[in-house]
Residue, then its C-alpha position, 0 to 999 in steps of 0.5 A: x451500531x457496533x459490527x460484530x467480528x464475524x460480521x466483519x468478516x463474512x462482509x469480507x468473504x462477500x466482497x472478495x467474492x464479488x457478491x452483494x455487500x448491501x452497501x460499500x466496505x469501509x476501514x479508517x485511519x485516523x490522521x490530520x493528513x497524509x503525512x504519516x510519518x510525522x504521526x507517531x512520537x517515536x520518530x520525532x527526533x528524526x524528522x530532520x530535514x537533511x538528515x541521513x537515517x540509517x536503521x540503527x535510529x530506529x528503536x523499534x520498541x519506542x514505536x510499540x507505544x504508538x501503534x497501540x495507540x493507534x490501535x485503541x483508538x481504532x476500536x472507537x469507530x464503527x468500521x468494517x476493516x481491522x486495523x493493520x499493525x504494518x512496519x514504521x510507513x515513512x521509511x522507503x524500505x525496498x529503497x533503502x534495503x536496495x542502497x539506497x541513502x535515506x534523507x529525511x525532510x520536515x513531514x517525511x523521508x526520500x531516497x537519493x539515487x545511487x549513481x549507478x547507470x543501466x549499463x553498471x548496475x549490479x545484479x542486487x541480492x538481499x540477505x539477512x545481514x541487510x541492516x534495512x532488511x533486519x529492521x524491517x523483520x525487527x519491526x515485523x516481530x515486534x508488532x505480531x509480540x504487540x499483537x498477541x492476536x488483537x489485530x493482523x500484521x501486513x505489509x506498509x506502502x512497499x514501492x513496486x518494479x518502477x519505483x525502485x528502479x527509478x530510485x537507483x537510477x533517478x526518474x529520469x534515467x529510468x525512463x531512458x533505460x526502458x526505452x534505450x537498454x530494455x534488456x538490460x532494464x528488464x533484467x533489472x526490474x526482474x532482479x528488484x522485484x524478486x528482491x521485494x517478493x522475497x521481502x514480503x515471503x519473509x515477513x509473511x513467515x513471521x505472521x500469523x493468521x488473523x480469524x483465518x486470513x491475513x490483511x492488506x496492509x495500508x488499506x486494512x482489508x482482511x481477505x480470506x487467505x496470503x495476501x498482497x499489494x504493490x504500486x507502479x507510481x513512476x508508470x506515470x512516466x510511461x506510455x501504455x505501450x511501454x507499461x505493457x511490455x516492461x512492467x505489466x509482466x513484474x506484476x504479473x509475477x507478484x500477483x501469480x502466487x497469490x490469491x488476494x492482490x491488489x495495486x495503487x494507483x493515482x489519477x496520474x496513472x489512470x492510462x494503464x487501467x486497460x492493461x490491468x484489467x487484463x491482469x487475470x491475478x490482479x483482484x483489485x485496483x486501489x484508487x487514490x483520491x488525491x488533493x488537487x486531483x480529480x473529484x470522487x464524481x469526476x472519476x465515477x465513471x471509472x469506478x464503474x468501468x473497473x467494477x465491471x471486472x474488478x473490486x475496487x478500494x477508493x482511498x482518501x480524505x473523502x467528504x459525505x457527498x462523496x459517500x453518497x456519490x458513490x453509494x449511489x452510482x456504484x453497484x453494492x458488490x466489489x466496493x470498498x472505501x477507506x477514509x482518512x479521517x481527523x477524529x474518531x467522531x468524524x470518521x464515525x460521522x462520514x459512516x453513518x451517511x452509509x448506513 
């Protein structure tokens, strides 16, 4: 059953709206893994493991030929998301735009920590003649050239205030800098974070509108205007007491200015969902289904707490008696899923148990 565009759409609206859907939202990537790095021929040659990138190895016009692939072959399923041309998602970009050092592995690519302590750390301020930067908003306009309207451009999985402190630091060091300097390390998480909203402010300007909105990248969910998501991954490492005095109140400040946001999170983090409950701006709470964590039943109770007060999108390599789980204890308001399926067959498959 093929959905139509303004079908897809006003779904959307609803969804944002919080109103009935008749039965969860779902968009689809198409990949064997979570390693998605490895998924595009055009950067083959870089998968090196041990080896430094630097921006001048990404030729951004051999990329063109796999997003368009992917594409194409996302018009073979029957979803409800439009798929997201987003910059390559392997690279750590707000890591590497912050100077970090890029190393690439066999499936993927870490940052290194700078050596740079709390106490030295300098005030970082991006401009234009950042080469990361450059290649981001290279990436950016080739995609939207790419685009000629077929299909939005968004934002790739983007690290959010911990991430990045923790990169410049080490994880270990940042942890220690919250509880030891939390002056100092909160005029650093403020400085990393307008470094990224000032990331996304400028790629935004480069984007045009897609039927009126724009789309989380990542995710591939179109909402009716400006948009945004981000992470707290190293909020694994605090306590909730910690997360709300140093870093609720950055992404307070990354949601302000934005109708539509959203922020992932993994089981690891499932502590500070009271925290972002009481975020009034933050619209959804984006969970991961992650291998070897907690089962899609095993989390439904969760799910409902958030939706009480929340959307939700629920993210993963999700099988039909997770479909069917959630289907049938989730209210049909405020639910969205996005699958990562192997073949075009399965993920048509695994949406047929919905409809």
């Amino acid at each position: 059953m093929t959905i139509s565009l303004d079908h897809r759409i006003e779904k959307h609206n609803q969804y944002w709206k919080r109103e009935d859907t008749e039965r969860p939202l779902i968009s689809v990537t198409i990949a064997e893994d979570f390693f998605f790095s490895r998924h595009y021929s055009s950067a083959q040659h870089l998968l090196e493991p041990g080896k430094v990138i630097t921006p001048d190895m990404l030729d951004v016009a051999s990329f063109m030929a796999d997003y368009e692939h992917m594409y194409k072959e996302s018009l073979l399923v029957d979803q409800d998301g439009f798929w997201v041309g987003t910059p390559y998602t392997g690279i750590p970009w707000m890591e590497a735009m912050l100077g970090c050092e890029i190393v690439a592995m066999e499936a993927s690519f870490v940052s290194k920590p700078t050596g740079a302590t709390i106490e030295n750390l300098e005030p970082i301020g991006l401009t234009l003649d950042n080469e990361w930067w450059a290649k981001y908003l290279e990436f950016t306009r080739h995609l939207v050239a790419l685009s000629d309207d077929r299909f939005p451009v968004g934002m790739p999985i983007m690290r959010g205030p911990s991430d990045m402190l923790g990169s410049l630091l080490g994880q270990q060091e940042m942890v220690l800098a919250l509880i030891q300097q939390p002056e100092k390390s909160a005029i650093a998480l403020n400085n990393v974070t307008e470094c990224f909203m000032k990331v996304i402010k400028a790629q935004e300007g480069l984007c045009k509108d897609f039927h009126g909105g724009r789309s989380l990248g990542f995710y591939n969910v179109w909402s009716p205007g400006k948009c945004i998501w981000y992470q707290e991954d190293l909020s694994a490492l605090l306590s909730p007491a910690l997360f709300k005095q140093m870093l609720r109140p950055c992404g307070e400040y990354i949601c302000s200015d934005y109708d539509y946001t959203a922020i992932h999170l993994h089981p690891s983090s499932f502590f500070i969902v009271d925290e972002l409950l009481e975020m009034e701006q933050l619209k959804v709470i984006e969970i991961n289904k992650d291998i070897g964590g907690p089962s899609i039943e095993e989390m439904i109770g969760l799910f409902k707490k958030i939706v009480e007060r929340k959307n939700i999108i629920i993210w993963g390599d999700l099988h039909e008696e997770d479909l069917k789980c959630i289907q049938n204890q989730l209210p049909s308001r405020g639910i969205y899923i996005h699958l990562i399926a192997e073949s075009v067959d399965r993920a048509n498959q695994l949406i047929g148990c919905l409809h």
